[in-house]
N, CA, C and O atoms as a GROMACS GRO file, in nm:
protein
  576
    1UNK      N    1   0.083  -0.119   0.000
    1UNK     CA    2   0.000   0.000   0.000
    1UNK      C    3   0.088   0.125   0.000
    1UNK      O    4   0.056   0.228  -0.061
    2UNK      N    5   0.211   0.109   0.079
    2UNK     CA    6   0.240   0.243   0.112
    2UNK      C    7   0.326   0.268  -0.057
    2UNK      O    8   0.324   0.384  -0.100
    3UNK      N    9   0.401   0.154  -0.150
    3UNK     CA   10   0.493   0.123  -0.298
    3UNK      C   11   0.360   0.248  -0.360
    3UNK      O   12   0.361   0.369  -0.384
    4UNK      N   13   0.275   0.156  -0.365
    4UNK     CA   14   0.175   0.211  -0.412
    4UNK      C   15   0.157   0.376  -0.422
    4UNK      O   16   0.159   0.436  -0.529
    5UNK      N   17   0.144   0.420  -0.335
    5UNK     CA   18   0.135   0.574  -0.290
    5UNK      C   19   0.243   0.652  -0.336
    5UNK      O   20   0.240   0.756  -0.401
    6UNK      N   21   0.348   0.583  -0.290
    6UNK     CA   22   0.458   0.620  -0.350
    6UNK      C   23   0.490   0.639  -0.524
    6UNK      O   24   0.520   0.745  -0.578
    7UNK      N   25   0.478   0.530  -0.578
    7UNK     CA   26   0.468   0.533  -0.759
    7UNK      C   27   0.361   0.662  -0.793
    7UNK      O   28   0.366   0.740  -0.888
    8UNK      N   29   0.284   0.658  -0.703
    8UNK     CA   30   0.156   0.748  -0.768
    8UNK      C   31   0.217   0.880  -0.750
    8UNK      O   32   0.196   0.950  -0.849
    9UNK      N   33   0.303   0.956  -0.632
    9UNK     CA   34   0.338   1.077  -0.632
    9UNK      C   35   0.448   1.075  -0.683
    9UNK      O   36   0.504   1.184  -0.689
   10UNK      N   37   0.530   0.942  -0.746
   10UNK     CA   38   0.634   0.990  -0.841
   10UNK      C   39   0.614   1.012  -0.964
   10UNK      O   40   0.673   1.087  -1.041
   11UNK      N   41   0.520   0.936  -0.981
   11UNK     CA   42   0.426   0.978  -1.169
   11UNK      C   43   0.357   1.113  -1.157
   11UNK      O   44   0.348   1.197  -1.246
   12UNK      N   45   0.321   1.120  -1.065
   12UNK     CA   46   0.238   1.284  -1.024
   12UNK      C   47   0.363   1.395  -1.050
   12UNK      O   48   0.340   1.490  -1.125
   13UNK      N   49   0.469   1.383  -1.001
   13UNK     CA   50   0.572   1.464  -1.038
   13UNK      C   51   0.627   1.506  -1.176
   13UNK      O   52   0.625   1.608  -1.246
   14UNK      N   53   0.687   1.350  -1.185
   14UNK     CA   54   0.744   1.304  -1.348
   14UNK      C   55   0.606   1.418  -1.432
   14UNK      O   56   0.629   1.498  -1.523
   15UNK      N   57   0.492   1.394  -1.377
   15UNK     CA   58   0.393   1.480  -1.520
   15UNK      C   59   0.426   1.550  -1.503
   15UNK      O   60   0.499   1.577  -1.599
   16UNK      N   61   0.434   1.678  -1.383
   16UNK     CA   62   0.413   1.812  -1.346
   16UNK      C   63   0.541   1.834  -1.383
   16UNK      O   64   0.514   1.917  -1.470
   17UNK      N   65   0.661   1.825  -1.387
   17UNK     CA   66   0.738   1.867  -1.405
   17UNK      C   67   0.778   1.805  -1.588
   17UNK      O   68   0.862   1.862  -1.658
   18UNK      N   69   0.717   1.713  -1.624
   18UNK     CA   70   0.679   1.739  -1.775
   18UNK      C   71   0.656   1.873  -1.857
   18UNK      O   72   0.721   1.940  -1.937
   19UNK      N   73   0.487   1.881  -1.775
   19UNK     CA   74   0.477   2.024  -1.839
   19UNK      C   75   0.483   2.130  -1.808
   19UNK      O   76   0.423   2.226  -1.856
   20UNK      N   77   0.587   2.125  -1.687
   20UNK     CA   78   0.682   2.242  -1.629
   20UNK      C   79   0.769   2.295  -1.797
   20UNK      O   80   0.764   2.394  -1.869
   21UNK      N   81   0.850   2.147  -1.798
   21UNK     CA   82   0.972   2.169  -1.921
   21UNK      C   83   0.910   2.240  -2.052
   21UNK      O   84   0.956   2.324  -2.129
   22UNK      N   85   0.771   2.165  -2.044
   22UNK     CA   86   0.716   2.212  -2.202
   22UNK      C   87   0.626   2.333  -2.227
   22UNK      O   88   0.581   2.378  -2.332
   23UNK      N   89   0.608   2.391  -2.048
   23UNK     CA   90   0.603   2.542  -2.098
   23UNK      C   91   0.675   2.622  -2.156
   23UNK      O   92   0.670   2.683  -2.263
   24UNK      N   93   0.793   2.609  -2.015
   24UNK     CA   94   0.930   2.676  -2.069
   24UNK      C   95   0.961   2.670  -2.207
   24UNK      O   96   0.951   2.775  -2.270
   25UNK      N   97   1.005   2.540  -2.283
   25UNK     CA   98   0.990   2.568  -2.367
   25UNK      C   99   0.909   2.644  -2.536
   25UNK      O  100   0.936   2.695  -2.644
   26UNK      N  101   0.828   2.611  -2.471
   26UNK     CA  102   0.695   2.661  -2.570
   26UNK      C  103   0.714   2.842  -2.536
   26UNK      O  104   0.716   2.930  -2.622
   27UNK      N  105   0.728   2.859  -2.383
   27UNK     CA  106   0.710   3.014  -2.425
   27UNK      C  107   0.863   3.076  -2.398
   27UNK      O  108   0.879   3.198  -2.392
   28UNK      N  109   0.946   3.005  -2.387
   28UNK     CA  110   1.042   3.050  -2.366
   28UNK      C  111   1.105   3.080  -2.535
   28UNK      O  112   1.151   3.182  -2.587
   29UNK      N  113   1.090   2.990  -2.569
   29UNK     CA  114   1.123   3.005  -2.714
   29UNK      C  115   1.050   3.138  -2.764
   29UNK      O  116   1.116   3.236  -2.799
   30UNK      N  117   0.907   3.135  -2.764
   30UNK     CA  118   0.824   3.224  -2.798
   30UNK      C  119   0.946   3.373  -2.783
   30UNK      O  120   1.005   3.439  -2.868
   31UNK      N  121   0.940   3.379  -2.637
   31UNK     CA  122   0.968   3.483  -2.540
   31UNK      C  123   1.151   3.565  -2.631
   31UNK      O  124   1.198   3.676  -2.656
   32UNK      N  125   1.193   3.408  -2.647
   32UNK     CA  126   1.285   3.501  -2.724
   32UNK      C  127   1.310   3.546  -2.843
   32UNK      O  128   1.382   3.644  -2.862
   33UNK      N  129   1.242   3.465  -2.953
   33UNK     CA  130   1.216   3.537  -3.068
   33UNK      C  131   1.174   3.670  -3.033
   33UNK      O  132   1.249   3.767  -3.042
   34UNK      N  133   1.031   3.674  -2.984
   34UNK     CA  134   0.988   3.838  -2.938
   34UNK      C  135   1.115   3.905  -2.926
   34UNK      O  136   1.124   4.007  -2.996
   35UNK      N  137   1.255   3.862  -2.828
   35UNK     CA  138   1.309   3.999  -2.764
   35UNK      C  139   1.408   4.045  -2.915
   35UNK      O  140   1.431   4.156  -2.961
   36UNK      N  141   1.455   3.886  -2.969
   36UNK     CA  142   1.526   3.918  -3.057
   36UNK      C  143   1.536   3.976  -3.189
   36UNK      O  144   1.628   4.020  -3.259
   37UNK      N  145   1.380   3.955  -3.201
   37UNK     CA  146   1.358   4.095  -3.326
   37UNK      C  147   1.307   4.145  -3.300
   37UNK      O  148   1.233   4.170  -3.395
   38UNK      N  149   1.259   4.236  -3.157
   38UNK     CA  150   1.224   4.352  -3.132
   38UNK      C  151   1.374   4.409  -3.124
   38UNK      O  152   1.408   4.514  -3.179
   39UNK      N  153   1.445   4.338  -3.058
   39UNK     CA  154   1.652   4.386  -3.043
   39UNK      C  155   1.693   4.394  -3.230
   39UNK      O  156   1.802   4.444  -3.206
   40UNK      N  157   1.692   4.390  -3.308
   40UNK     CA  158   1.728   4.351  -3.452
   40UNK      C  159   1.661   4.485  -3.530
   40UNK      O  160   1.703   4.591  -3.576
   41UNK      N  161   1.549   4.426  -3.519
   41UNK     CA  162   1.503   4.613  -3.564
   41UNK      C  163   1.490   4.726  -3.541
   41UNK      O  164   1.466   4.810  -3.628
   42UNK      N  165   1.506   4.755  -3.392
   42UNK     CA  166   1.520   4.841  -3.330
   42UNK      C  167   1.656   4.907  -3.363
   42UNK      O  168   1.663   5.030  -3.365
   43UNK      N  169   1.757   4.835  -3.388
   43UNK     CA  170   1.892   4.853  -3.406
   43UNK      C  171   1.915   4.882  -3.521
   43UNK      O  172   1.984   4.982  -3.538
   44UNK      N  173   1.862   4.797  -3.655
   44UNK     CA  174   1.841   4.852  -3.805
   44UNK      C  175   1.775   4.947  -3.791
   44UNK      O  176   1.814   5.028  -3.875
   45UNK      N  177   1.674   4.999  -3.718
   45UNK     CA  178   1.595   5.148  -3.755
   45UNK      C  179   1.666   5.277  -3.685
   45UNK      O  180   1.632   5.391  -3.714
   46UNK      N  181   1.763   5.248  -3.592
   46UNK     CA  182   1.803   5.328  -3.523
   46UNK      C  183   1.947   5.359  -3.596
   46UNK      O  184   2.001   5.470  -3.595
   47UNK      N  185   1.982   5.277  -3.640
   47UNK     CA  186   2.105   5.310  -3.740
   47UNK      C  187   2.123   5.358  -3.848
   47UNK      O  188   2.212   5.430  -3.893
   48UNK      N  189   2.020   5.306  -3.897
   48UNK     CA  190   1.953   5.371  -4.059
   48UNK      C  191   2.036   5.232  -4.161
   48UNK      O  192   2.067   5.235  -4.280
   49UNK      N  193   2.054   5.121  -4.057
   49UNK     CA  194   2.127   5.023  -4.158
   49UNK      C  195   2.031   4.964  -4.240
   49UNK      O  196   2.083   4.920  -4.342
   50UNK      N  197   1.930   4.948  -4.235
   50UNK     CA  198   1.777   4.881  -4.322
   50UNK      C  199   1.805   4.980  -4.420
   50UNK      O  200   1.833   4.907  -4.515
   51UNK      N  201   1.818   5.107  -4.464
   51UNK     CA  202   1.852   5.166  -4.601
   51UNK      C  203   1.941   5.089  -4.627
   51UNK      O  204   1.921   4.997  -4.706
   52UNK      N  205   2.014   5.100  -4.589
   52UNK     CA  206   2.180   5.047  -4.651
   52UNK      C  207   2.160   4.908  -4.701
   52UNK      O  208   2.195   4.875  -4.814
   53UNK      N  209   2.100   4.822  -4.614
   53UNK     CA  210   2.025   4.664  -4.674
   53UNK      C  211   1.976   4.725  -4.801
   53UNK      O  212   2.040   4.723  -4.906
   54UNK      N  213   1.838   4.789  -4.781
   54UNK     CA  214   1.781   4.792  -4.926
   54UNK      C  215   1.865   4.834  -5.059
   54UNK      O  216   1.845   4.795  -5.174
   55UNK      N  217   1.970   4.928  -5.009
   55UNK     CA  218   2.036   4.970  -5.168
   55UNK      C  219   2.096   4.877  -5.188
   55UNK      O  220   2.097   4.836  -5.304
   56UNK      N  221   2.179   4.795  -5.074
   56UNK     CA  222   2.258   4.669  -5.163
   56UNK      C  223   2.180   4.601  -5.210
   56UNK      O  224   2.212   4.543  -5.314
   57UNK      N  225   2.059   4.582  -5.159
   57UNK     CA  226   2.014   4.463  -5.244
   57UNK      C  227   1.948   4.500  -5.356
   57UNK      O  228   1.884   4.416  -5.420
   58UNK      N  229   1.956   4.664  -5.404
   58UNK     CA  230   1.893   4.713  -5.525
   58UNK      C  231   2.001   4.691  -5.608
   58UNK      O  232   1.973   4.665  -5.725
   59UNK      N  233   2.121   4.695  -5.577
   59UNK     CA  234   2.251   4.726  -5.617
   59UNK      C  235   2.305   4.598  -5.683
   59UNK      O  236   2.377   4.592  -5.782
   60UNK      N  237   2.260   4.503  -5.613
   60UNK     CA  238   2.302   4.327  -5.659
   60UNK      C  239   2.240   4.280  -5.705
   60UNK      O  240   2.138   4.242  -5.646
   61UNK      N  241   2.262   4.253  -5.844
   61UNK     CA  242   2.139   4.161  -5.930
   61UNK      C  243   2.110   4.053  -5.882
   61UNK      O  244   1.994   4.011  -5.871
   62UNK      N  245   2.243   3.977  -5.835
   62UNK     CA  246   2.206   3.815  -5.791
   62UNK      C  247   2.170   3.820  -5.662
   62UNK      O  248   2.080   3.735  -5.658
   63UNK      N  249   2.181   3.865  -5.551
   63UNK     CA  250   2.111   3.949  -5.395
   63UNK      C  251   1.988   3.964  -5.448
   63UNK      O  252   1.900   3.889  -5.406
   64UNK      N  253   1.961   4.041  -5.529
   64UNK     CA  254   1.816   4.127  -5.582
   64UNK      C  255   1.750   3.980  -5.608
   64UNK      O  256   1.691   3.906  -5.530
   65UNK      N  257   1.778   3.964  -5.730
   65UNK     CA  258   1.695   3.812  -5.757
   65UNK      C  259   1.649   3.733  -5.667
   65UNK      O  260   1.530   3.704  -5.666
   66UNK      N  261   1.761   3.671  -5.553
   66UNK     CA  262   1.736   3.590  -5.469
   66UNK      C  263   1.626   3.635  -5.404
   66UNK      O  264   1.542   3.546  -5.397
   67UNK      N  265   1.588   3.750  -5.348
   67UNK     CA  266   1.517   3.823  -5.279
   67UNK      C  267   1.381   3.829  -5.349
   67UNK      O  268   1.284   3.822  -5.275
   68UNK      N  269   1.360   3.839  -5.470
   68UNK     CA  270   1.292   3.841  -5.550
   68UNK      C  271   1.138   3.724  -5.580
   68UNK      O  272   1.015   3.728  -5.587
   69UNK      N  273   1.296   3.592  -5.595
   69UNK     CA  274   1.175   3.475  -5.570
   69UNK      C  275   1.089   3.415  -5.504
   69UNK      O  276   1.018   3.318  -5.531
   70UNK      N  277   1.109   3.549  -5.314
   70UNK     CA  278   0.971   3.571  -5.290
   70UNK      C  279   0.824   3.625  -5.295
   70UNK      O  280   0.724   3.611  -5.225
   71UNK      N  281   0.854   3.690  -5.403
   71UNK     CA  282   0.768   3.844  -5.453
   71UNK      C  283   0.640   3.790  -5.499
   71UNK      O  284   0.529   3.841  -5.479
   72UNK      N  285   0.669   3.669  -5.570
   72UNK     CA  286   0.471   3.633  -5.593
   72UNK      C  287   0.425   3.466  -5.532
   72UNK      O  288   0.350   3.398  -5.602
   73UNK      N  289   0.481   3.406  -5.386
   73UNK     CA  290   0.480   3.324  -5.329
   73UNK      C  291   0.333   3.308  -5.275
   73UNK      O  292   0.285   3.422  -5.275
   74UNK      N  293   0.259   3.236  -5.238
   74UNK     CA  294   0.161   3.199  -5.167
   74UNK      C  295   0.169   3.215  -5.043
   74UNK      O  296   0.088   3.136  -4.995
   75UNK      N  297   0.211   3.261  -4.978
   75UNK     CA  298   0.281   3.289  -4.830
   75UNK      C  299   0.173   3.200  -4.737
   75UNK      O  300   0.200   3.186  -4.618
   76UNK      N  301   0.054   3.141  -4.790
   76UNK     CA  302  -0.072   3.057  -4.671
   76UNK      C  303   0.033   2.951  -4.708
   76UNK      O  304   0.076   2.913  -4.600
   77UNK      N  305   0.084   2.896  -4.786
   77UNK     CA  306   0.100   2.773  -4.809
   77UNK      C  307   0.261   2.733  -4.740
   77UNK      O  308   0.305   2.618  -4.751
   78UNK      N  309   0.341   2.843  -4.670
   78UNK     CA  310   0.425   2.858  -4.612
   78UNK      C  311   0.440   2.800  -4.497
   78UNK      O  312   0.334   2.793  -4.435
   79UNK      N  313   0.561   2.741  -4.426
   79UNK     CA  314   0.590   2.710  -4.297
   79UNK      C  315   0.583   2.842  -4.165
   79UNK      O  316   0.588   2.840  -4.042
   80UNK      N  317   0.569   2.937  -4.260
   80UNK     CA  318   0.595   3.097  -4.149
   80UNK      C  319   0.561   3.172  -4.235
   80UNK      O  320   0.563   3.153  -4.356
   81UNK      N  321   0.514   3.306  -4.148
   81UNK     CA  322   0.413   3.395  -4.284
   81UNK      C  323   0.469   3.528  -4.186
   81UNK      O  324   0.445   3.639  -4.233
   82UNK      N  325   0.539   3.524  -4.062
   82UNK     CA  326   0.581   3.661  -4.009
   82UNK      C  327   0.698   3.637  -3.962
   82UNK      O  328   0.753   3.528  -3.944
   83UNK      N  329   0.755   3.798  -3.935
   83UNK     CA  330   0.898   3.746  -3.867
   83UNK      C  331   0.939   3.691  -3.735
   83UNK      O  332   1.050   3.650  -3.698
   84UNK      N  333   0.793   3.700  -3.652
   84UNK     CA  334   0.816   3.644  -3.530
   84UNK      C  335   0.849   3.472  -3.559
   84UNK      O  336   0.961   3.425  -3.540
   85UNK      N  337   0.732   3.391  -3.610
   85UNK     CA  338   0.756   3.265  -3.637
   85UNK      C  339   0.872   3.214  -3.714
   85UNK      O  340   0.919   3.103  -3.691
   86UNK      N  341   0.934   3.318  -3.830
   86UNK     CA  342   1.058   3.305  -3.856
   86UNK      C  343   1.170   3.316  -3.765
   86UNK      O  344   1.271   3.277  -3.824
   87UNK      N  345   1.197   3.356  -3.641
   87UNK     CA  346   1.271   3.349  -3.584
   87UNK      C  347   1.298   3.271  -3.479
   87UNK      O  348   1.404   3.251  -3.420
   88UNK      N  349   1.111   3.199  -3.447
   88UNK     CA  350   1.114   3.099  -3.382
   88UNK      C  351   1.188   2.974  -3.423
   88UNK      O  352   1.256   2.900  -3.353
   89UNK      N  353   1.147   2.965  -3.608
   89UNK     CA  354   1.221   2.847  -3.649
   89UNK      C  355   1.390   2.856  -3.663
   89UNK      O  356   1.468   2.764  -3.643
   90UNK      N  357   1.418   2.972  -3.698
   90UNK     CA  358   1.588   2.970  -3.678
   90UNK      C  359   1.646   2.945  -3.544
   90UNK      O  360   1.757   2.893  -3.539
   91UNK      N  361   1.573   2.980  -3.419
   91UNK     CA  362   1.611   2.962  -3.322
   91UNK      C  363   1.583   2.812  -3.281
   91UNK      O  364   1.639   2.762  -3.183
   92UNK      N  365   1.483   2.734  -3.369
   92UNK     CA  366   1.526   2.575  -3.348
   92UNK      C  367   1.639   2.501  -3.430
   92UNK      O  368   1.697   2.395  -3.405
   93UNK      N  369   1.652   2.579  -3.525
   93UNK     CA  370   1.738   2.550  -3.606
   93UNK      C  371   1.898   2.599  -3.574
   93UNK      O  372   1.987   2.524  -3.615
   94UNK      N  373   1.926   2.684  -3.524
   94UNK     CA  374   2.064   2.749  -3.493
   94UNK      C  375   2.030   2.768  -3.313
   94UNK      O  376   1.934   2.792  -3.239
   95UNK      N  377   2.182   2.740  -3.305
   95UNK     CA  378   2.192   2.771  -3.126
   95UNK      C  379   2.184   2.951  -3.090
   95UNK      O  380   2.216   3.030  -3.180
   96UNK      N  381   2.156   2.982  -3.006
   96UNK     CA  382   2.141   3.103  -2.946
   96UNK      C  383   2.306   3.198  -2.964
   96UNK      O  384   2.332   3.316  -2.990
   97UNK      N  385   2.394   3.073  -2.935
   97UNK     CA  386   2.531   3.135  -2.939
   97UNK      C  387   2.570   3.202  -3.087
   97UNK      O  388   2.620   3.314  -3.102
   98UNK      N  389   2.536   3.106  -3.198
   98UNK     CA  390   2.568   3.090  -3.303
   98UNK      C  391   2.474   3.226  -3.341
   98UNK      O  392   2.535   3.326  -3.380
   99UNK      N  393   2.331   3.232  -3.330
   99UNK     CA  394   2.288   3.395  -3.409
   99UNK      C  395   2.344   3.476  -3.322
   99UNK      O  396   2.328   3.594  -3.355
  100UNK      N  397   2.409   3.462  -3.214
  100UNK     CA  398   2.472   3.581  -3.174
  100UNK      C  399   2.571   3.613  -3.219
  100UNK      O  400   2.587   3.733  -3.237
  101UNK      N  401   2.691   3.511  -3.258
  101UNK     CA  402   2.798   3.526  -3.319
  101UNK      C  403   2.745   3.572  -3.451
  101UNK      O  404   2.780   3.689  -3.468
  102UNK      N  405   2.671   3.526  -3.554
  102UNK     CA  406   2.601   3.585  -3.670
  102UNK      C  407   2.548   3.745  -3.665
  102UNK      O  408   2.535   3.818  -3.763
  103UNK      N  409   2.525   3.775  -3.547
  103UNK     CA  410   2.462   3.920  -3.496
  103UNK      C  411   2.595   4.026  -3.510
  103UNK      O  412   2.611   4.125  -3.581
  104UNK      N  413   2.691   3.955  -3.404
  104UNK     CA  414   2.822   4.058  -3.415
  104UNK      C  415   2.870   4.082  -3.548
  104UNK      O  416   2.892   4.195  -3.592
  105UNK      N  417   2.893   3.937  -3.634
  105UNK     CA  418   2.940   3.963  -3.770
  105UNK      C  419   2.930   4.068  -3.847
  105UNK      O  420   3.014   4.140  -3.900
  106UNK      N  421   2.784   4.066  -3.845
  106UNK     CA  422   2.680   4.165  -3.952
  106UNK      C  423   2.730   4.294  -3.871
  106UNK      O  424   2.779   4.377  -3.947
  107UNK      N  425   2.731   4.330  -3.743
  107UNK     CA  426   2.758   4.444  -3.707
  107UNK      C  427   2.901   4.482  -3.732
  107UNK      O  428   2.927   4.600  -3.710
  108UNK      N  429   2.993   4.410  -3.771
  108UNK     CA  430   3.101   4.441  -3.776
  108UNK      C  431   3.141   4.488  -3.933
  108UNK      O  432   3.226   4.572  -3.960
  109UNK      N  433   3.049   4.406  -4.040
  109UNK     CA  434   3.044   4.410  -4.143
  109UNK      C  435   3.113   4.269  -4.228
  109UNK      O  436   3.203   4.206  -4.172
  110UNK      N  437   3.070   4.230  -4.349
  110UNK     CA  438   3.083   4.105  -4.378
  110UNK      C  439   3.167   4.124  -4.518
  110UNK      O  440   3.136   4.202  -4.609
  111UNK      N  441   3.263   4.049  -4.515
  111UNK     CA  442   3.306   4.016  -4.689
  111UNK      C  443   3.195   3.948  -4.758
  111UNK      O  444   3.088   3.916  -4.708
  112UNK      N  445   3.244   3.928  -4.908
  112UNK     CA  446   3.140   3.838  -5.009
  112UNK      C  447   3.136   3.720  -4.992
  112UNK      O  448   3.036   3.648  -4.997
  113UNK      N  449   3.275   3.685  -4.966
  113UNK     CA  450   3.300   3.534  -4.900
  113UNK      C  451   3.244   3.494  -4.711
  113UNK      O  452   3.248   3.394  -4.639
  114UNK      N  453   3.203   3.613  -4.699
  114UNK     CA  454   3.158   3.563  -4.527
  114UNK      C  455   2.986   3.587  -4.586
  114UNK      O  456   2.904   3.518  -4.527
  115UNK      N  457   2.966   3.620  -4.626
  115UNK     CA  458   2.820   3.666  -4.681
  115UNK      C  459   2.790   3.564  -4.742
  115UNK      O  460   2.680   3.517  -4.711
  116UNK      N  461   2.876   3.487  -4.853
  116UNK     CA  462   2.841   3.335  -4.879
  116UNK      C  463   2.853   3.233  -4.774
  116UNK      O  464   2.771   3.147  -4.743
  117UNK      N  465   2.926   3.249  -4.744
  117UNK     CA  466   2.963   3.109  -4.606
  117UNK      C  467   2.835   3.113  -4.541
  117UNK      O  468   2.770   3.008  -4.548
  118UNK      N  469   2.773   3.230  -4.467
  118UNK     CA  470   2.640   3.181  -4.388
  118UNK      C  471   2.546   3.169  -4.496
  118UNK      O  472   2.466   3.077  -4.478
  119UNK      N  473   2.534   3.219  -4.577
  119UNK     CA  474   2.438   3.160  -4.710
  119UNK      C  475   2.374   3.018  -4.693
  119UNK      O  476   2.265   2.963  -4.674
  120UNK      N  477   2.543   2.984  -4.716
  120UNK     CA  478   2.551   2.844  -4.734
  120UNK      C  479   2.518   2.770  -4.596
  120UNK      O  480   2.465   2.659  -4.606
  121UNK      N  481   2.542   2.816  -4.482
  121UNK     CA  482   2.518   2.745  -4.339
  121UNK      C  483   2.365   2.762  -4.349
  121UNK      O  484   2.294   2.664  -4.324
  122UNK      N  485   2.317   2.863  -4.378
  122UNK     CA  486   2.162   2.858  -4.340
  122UNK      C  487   2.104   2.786  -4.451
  122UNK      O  488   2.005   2.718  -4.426
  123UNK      N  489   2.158   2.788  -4.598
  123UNK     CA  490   2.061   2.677  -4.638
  123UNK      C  491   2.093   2.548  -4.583
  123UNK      O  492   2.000   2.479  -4.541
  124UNK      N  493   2.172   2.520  -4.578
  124UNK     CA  494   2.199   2.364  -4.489
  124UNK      C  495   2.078   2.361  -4.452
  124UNK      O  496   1.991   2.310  -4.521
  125UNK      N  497   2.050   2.431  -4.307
  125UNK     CA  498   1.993   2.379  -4.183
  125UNK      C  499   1.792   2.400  -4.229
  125UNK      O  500   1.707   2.359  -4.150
  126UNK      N  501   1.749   2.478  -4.383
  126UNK     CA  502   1.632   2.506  -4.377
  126UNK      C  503   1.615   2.422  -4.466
  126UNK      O  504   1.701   2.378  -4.542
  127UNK      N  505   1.481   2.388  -4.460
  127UNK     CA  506   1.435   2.322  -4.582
  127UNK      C  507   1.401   2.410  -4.688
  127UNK      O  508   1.397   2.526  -4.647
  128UNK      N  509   1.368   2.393  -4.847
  128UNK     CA  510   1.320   2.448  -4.958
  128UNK      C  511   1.195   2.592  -4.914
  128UNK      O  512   1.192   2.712  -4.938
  129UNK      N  513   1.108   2.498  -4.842
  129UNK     CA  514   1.021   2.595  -4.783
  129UNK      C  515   1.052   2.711  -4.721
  129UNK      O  516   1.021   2.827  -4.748
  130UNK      N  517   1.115   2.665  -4.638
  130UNK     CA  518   1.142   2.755  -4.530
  130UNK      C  519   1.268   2.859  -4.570
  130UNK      O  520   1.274   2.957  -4.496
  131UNK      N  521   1.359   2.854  -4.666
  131UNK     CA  522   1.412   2.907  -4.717
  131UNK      C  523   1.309   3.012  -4.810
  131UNK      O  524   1.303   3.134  -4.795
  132UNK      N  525   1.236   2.938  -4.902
  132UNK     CA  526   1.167   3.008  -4.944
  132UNK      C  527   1.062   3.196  -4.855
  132UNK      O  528   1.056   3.318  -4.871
  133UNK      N  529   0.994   3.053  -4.745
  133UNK     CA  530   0.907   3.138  -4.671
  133UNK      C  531   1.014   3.270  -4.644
  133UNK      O  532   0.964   3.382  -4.658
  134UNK      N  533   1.170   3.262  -4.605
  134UNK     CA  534   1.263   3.380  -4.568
  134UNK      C  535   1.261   3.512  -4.698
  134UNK      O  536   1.268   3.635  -4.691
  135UNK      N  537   1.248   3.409  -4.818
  135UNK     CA  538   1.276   3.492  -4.914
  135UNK      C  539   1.141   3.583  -4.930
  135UNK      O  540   1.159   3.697  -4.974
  136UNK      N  541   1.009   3.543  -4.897
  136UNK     CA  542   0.901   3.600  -4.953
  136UNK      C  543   0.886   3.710  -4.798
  136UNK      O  544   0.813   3.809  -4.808
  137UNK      N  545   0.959   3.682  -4.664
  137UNK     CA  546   0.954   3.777  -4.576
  137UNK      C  547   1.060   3.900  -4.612
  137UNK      O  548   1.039   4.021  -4.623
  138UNK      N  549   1.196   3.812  -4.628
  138UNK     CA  550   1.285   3.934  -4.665
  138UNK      C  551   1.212   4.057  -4.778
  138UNK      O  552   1.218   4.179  -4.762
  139UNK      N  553   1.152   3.993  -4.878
  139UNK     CA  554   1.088   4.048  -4.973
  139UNK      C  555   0.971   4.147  -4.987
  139UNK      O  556   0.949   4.230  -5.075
  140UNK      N  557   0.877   4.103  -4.837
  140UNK     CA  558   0.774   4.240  -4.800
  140UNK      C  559   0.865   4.355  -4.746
  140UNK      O  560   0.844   4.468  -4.791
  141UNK      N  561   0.982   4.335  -4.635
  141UNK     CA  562   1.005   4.373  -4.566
  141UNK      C  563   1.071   4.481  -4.659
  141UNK      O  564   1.023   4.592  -4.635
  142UNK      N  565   1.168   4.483  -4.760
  142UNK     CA  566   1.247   4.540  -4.829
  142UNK      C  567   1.155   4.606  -4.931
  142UNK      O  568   1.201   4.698  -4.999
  143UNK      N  569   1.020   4.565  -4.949
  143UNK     CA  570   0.955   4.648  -5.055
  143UNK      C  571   0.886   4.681  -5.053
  143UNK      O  572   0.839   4.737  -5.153
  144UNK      N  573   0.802   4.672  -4.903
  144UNK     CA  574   0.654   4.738  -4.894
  144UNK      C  575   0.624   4.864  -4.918
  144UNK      O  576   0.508   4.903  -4.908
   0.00000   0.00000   0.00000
């Protein structure tokens, strides 16, 4: 009787502290996308570096293009349709350390060859879609 009682308040735990973990996660994740592109744009608008994005990418045919082949996308049929959920998925996809190290880069400024290298790291880690879905966000964002 008493095994008994016992198993029952250790399974009682084991749950509660289940969906202890899977709040945290669920809004913790949430919680930091929110801070990190409210931190991202705040910083492009305060710098005036979002011009400077848009002329290069007026400036680069093959930049421009890429950017481009989000321009007449279905965006319902997308894995992510805003930049919050886009950042949720990079942040499952890339460690916290790693867009931070990606954060300093960009602030420091990037060669063509460092500008390809994460190119190339982030398509790795996205699928077709989700690459896509980036291109048809980058694409409101730069031309609304």
């Amino acid at each position: 009787m008493k095994s008994l009682k016992v198993i029952k308040f250790f399974i009682g735990t084991v749950v509660v502290l289940a969906l202890l973990a899977f709040g945290v996660y669920h809004f913790g994740t949430k919680y930091i996308a929110d801070e990190v592109m409210g931190q991202v744009a705040a910083e492009l608008d305060a710098s005036g570096e979002l011009e400077n994005i848009k002329k290069e990418v007026e400036d680069d045919p093959d930049l421009r293009a890429f950017v481009e082949e989000g321009k007449n996308v279905d965006s319902s049929k997308l894995p992510f349709q805003t930049k919050e959920e886009a950042t949720r998925v990079l942040l499952k996809k890339f460690d916290l350390s790693e867009i931070n190290d990606l954060q300093i880069q960009a602030r420091q400024g990037m060669t063509a060859a460092e500008q390809q290298a994460l190119f190339d790291k982030i398509q790795s880690r996205l699928t077709d879609e989700e690459m896509l879905a980036l291109k048809a966000l980058a694409y409101k964002e730069l031309f609304k």
